[in-house]
PDB file of N, CA, C and O in Angstrom:
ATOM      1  N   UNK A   1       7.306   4.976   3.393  1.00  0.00           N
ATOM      2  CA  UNK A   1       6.153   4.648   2.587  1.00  0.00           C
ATOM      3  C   UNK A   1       6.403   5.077   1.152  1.00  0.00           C
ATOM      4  O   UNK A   1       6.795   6.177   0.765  1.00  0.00           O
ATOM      5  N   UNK A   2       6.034   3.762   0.278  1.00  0.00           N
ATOM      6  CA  UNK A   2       6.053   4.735  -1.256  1.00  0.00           C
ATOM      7  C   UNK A   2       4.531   4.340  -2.247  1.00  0.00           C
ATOM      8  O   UNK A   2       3.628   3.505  -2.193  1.00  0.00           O
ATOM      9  N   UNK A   3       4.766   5.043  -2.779  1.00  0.00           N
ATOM     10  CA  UNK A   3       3.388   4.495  -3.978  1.00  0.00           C
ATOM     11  C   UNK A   3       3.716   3.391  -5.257  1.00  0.00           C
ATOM     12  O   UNK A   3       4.373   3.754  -6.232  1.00  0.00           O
ATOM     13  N   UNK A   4       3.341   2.430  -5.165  1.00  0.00           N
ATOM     14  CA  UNK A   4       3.270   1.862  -6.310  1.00  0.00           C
ATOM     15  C   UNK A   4       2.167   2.023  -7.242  1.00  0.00           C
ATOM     16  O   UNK A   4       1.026   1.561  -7.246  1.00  0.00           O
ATOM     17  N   UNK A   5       3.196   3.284  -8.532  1.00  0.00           N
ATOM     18  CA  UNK A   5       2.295   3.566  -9.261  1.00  0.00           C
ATOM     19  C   UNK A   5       1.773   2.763 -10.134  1.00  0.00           C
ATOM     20  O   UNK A   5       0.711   3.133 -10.636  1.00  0.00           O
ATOM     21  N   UNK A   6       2.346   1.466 -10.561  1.00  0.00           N
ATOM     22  CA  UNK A   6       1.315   0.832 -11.513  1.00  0.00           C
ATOM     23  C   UNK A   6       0.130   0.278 -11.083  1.00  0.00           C
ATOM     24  O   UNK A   6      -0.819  -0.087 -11.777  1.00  0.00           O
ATOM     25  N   UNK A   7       0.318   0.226  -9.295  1.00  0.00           N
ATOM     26  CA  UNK A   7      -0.703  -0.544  -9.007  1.00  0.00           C
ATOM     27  C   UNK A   7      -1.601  -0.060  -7.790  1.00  0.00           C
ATOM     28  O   UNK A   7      -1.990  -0.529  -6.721  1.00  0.00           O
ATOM     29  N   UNK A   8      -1.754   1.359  -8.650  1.00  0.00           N
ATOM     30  CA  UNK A   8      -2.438   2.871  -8.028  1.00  0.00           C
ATOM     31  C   UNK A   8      -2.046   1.966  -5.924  1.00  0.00           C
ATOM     32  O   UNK A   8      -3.038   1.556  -5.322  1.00  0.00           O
ATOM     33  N   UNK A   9      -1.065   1.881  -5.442  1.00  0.00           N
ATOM     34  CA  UNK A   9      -1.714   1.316  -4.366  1.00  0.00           C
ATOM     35  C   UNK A   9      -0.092   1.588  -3.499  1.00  0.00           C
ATOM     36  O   UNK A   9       1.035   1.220  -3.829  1.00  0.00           O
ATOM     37  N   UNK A  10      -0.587   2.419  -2.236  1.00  0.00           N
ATOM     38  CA  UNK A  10       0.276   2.457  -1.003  1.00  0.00           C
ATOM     39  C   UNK A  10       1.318   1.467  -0.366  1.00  0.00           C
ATOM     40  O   UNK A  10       0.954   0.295  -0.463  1.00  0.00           O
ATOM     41  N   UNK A  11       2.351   1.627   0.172  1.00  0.00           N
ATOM     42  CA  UNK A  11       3.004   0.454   0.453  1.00  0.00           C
ATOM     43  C   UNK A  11       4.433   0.570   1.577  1.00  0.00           C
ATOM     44  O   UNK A  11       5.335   1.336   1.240  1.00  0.00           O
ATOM     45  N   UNK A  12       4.539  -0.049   2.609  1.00  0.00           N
ATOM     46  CA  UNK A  12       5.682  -0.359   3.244  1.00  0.00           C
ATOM     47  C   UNK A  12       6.972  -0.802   2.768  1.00  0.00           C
ATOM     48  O   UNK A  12       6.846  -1.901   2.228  1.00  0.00           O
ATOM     49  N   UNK A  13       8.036  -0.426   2.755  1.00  0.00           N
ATOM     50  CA  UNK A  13       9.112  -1.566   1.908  1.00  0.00           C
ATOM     51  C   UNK A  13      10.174  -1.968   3.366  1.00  0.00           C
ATOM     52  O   UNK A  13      10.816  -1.340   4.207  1.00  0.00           O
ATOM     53  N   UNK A  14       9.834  -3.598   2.981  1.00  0.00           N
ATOM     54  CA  UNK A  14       9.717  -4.532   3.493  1.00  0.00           C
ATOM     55  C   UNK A  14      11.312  -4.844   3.730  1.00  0.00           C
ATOM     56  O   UNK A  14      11.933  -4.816   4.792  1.00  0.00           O
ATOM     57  N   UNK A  15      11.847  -5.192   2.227  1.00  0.00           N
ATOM     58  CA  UNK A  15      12.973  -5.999   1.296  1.00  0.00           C
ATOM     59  C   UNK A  15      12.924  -5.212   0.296  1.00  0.00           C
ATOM     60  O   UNK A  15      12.249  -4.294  -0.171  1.00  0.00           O
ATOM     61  N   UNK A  16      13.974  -5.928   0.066  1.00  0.00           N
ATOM     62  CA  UNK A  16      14.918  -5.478  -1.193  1.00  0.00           C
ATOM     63  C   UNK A  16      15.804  -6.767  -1.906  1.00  0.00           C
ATOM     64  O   UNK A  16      17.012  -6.955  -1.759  1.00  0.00           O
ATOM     65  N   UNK A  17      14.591  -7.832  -2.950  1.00  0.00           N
ATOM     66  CA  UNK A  17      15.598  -8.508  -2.789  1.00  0.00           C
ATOM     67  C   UNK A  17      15.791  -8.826  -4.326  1.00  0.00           C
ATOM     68  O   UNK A  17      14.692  -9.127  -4.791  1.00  0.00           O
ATOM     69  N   UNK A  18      17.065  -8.884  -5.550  1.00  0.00           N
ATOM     70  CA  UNK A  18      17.129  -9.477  -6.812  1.00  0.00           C
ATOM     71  C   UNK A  18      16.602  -8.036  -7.211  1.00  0.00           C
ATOM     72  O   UNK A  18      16.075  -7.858  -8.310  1.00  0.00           O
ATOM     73  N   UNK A  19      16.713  -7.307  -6.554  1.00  0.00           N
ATOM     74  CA  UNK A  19      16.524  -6.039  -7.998  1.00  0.00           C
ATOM     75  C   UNK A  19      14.324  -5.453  -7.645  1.00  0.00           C
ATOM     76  O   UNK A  19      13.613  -4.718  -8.331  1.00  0.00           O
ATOM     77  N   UNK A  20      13.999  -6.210  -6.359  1.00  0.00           N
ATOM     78  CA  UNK A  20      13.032  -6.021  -6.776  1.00  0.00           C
ATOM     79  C   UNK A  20      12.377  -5.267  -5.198  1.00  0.00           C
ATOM     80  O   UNK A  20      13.208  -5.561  -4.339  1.00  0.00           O
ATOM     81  N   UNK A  21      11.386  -4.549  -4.639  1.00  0.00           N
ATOM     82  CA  UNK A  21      11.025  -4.300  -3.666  1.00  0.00           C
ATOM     83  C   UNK A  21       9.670  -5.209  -2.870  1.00  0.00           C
ATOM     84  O   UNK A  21       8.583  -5.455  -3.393  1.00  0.00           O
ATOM     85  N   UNK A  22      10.019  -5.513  -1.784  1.00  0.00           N
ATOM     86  CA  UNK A  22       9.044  -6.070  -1.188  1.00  0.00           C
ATOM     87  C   UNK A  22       7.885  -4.737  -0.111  1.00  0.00           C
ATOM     88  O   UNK A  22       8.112  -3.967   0.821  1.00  0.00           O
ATOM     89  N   UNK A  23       6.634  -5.115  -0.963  1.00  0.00           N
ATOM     90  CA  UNK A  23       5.881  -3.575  -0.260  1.00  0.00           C
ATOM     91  C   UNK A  23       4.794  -4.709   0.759  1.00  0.00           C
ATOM     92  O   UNK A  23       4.795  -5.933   0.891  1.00  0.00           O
ATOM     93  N   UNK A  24       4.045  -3.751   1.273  1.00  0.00           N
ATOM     94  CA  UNK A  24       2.985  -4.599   2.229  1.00  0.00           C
ATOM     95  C   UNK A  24       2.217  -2.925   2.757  1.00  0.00           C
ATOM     96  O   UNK A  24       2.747  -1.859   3.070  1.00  0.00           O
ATOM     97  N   UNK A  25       0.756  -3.362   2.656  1.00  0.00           N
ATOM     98  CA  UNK A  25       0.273  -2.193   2.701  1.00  0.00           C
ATOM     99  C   UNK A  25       0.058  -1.677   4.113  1.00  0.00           C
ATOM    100  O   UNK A  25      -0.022  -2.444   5.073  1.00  0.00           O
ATOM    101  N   UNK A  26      -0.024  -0.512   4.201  1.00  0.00           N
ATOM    102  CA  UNK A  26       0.568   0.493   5.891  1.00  0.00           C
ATOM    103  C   UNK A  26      -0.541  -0.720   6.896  1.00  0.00           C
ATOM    104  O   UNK A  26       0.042  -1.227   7.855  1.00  0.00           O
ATOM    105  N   UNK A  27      -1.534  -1.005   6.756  1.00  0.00           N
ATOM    106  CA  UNK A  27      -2.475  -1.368   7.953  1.00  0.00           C
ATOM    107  C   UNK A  27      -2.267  -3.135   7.663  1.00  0.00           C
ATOM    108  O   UNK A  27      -3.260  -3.821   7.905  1.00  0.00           O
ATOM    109  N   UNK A  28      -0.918  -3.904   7.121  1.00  0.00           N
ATOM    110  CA  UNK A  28      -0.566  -5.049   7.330  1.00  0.00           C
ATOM    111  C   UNK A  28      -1.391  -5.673   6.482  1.00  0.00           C
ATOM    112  O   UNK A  28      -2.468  -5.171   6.161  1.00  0.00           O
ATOM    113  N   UNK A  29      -0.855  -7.162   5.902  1.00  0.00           N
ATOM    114  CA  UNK A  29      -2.180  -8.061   4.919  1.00  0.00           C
ATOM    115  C   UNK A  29      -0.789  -8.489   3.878  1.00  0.00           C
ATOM    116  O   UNK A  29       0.409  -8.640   4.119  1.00  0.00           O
ATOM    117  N   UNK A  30      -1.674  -8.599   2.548  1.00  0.00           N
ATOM    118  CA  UNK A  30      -0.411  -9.424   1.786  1.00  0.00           C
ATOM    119  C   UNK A  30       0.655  -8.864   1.011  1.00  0.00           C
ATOM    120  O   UNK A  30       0.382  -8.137   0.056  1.00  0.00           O
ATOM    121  N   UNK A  31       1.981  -9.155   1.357  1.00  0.00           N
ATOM    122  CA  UNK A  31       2.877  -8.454   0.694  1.00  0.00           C
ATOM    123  C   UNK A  31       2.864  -8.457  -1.193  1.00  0.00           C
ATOM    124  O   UNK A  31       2.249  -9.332  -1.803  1.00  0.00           O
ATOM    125  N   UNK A  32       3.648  -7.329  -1.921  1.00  0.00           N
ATOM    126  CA  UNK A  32       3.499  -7.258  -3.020  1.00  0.00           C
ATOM    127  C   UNK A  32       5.051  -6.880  -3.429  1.00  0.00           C
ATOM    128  O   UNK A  32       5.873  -6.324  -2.701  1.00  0.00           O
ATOM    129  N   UNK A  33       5.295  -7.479  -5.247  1.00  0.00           N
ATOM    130  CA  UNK A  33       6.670  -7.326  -5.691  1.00  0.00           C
ATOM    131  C   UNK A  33       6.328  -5.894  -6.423  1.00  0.00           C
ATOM    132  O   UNK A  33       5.185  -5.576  -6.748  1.00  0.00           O
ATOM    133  N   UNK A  34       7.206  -5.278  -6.581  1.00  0.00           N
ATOM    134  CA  UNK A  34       7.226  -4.210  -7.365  1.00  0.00           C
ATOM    135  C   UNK A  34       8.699  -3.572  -7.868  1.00  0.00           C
ATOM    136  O   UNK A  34       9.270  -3.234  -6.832  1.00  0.00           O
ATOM    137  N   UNK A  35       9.422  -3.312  -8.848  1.00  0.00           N
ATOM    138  CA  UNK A  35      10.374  -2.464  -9.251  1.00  0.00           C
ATOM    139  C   UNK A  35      10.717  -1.441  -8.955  1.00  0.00           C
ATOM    140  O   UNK A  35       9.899  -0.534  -9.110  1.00  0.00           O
ATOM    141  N   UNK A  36      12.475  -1.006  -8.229  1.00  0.00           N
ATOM    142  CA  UNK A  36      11.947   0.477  -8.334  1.00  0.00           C
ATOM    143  C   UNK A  36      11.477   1.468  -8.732  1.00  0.00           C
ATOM    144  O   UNK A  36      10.824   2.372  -8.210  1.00  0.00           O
ATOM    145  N   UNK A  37      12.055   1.149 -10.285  1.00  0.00           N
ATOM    146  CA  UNK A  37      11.459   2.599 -10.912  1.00  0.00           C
ATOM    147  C   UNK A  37       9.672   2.540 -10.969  1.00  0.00           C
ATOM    148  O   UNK A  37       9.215   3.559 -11.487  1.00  0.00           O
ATOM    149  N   UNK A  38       8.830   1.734 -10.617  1.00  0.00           N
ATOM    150  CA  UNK A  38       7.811   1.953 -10.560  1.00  0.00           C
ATOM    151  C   UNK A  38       7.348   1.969  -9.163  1.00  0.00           C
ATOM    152  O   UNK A  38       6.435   1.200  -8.865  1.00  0.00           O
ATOM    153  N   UNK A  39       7.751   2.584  -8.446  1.00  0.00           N
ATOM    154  CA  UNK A  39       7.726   3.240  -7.256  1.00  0.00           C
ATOM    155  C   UNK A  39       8.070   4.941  -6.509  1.00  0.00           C
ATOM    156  O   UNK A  39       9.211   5.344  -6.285  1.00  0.00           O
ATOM    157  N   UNK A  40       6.682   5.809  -6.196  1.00  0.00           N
ATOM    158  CA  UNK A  40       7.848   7.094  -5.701  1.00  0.00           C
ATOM    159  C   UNK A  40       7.689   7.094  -4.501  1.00  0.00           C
ATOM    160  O   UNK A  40       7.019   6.221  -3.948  1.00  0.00           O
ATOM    161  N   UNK A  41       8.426   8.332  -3.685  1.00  0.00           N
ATOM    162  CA  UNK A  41       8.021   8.071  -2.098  1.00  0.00           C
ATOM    163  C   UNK A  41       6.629   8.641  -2.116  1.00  0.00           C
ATOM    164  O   UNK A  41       6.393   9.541  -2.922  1.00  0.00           O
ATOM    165  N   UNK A  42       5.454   8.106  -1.116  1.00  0.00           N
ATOM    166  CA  UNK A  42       4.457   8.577  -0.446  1.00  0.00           C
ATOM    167  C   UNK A  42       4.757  10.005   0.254  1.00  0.00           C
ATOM    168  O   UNK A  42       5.709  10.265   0.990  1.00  0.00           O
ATOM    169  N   UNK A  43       3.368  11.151  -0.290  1.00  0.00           N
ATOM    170  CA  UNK A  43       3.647  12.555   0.226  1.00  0.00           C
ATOM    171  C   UNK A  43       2.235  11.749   1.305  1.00  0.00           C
ATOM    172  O   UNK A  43       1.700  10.641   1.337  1.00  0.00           O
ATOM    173  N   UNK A  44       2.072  13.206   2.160  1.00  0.00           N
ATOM    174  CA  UNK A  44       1.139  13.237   3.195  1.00  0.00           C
ATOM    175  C   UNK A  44      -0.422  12.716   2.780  1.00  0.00           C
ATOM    176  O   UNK A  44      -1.181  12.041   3.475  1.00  0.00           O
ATOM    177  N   UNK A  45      -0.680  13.328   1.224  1.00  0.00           N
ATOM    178  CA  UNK A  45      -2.225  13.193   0.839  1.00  0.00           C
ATOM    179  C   UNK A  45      -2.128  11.594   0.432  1.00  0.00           C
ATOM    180  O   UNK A  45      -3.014  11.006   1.052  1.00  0.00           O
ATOM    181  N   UNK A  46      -1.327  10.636  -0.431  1.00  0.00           N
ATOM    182  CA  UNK A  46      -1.190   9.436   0.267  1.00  0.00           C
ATOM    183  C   UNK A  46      -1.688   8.538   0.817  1.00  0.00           C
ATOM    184  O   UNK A  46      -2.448   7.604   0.563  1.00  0.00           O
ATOM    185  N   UNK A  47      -0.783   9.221   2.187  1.00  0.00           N
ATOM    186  CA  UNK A  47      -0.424   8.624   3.264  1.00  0.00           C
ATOM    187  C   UNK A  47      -2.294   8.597   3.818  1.00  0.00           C
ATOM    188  O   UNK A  47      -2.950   7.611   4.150  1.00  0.00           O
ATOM    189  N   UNK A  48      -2.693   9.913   3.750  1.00  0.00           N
ATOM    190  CA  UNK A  48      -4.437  10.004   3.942  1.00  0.00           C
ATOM    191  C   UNK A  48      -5.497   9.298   3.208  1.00  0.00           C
ATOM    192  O   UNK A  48      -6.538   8.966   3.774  1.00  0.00           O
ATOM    193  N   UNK A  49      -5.310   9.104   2.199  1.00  0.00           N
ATOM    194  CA  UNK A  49      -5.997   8.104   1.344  1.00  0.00           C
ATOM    195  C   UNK A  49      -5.770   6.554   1.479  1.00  0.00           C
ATOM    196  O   UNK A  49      -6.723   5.844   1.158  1.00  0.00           O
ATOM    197  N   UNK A  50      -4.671   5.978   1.898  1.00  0.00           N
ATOM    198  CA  UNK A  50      -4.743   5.025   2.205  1.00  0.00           C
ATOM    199  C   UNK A  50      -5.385   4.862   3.636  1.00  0.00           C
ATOM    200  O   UNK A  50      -5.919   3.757   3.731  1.00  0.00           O
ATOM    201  N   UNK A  51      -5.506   5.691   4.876  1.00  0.00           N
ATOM    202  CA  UNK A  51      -6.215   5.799   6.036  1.00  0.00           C
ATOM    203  C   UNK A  51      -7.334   5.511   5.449  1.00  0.00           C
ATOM    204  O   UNK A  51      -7.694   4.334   5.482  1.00  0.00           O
ATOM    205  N   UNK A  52      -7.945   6.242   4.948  1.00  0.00           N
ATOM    206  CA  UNK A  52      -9.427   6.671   4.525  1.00  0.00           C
ATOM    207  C   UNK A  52      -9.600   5.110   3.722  1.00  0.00           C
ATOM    208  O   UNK A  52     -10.559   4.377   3.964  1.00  0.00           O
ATOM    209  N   UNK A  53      -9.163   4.967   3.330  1.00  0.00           N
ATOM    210  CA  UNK A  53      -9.559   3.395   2.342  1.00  0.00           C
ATOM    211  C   UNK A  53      -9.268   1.848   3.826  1.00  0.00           C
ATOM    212  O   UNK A  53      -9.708   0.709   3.987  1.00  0.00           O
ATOM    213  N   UNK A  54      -8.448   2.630   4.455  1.00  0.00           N
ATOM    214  CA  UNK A  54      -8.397   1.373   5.259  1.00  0.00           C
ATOM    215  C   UNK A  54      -9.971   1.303   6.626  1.00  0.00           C
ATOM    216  O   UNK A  54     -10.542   0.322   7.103  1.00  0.00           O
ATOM    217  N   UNK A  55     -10.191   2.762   6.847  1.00  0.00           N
ATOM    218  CA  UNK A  55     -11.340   3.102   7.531  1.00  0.00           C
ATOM    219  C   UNK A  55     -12.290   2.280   7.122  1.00  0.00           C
ATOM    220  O   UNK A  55     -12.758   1.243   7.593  1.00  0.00           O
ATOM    221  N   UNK A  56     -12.590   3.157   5.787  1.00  0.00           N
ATOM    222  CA  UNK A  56     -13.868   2.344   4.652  1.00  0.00           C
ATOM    223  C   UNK A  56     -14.100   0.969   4.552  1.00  0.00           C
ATOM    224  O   UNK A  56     -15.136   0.390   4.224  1.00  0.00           O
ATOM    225  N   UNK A  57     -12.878   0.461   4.915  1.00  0.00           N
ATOM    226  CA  UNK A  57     -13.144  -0.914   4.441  1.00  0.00           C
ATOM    227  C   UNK A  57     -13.250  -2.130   5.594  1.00  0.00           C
ATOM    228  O   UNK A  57     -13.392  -3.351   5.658  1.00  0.00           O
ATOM    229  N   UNK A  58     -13.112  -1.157   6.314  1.00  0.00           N
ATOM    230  CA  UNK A  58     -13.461  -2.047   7.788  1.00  0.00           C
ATOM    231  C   UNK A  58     -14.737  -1.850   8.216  1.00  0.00           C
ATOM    232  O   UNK A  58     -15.494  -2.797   8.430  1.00  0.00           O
ATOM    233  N   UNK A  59     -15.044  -0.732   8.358  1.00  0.00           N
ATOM    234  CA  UNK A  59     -16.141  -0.343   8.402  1.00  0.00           C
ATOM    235  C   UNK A  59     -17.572  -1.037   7.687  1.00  0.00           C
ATOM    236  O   UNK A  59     -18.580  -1.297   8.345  1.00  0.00           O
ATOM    237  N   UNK A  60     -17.391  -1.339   5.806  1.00  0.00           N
ATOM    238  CA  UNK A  60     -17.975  -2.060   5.630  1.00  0.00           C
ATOM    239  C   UNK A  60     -17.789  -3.731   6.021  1.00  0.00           C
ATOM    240  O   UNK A  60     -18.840  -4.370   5.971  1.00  0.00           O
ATOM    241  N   UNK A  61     -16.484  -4.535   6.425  1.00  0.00           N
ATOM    242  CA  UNK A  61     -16.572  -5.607   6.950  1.00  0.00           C
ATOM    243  C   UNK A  61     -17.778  -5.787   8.265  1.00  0.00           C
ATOM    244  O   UNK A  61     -18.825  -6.428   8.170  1.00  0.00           O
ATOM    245  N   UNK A  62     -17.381  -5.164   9.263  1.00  0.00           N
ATOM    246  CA  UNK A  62     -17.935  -4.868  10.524  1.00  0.00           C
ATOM    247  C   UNK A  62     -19.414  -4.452  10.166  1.00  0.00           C
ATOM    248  O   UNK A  62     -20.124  -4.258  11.153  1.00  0.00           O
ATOM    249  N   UNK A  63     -19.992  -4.285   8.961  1.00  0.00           N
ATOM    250  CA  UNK A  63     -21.398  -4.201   8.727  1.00  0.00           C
ATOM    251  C   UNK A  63     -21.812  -5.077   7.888  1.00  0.00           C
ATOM    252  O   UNK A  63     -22.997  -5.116   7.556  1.00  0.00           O
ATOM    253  N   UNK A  64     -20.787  -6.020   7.354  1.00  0.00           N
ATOM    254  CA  UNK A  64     -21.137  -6.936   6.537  1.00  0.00           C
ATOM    255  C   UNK A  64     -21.659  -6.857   4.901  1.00  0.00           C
ATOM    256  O   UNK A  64     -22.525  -7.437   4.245  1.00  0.00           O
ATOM    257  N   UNK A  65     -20.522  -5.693   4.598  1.00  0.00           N
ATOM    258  CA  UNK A  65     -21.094  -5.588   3.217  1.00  0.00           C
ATOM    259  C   UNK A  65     -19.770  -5.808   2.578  1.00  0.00           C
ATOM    260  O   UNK A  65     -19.579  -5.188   1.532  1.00  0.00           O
ATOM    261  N   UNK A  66     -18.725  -6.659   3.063  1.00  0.00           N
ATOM    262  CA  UNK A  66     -17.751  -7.168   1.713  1.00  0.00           C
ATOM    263  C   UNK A  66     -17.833  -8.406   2.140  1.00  0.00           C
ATOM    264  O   UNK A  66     -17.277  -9.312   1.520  1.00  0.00           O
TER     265      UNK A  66
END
């Protein structure tokens, strides 16, 4: 797992392809390009914040507020 810091946002790496990384976020959906150097590895707190955002956001689907 690493962070793509420009785009405050969590990520799987996928590929590696032309210089560039293929991410896709931990709970699956649409992949994203990103550079390495704008990438570091994911620590534990993270790795928890993206849980917590993936919780949240199901949670409001399943109640119908997105």
């Amino acid at each position: 797992m690493v962070v793509d810091v420009r785009r405050n946002r969590i990520g799987e790496v996928m590929a590696t392809t032309g210089g560039r990384l293929a991410l896709r976020p931990p709970a699956g959906g649409r992949e994203w390009e990103a550079f390495p150097c704008d990438v570091r590895p994911a620590i534990a707190s993270d790795e928890l914040r993206a849980k917590v955002t993936e919780v949240n956001d199901r949670s409001r689907r399943e109640r119908g507020m997105a």
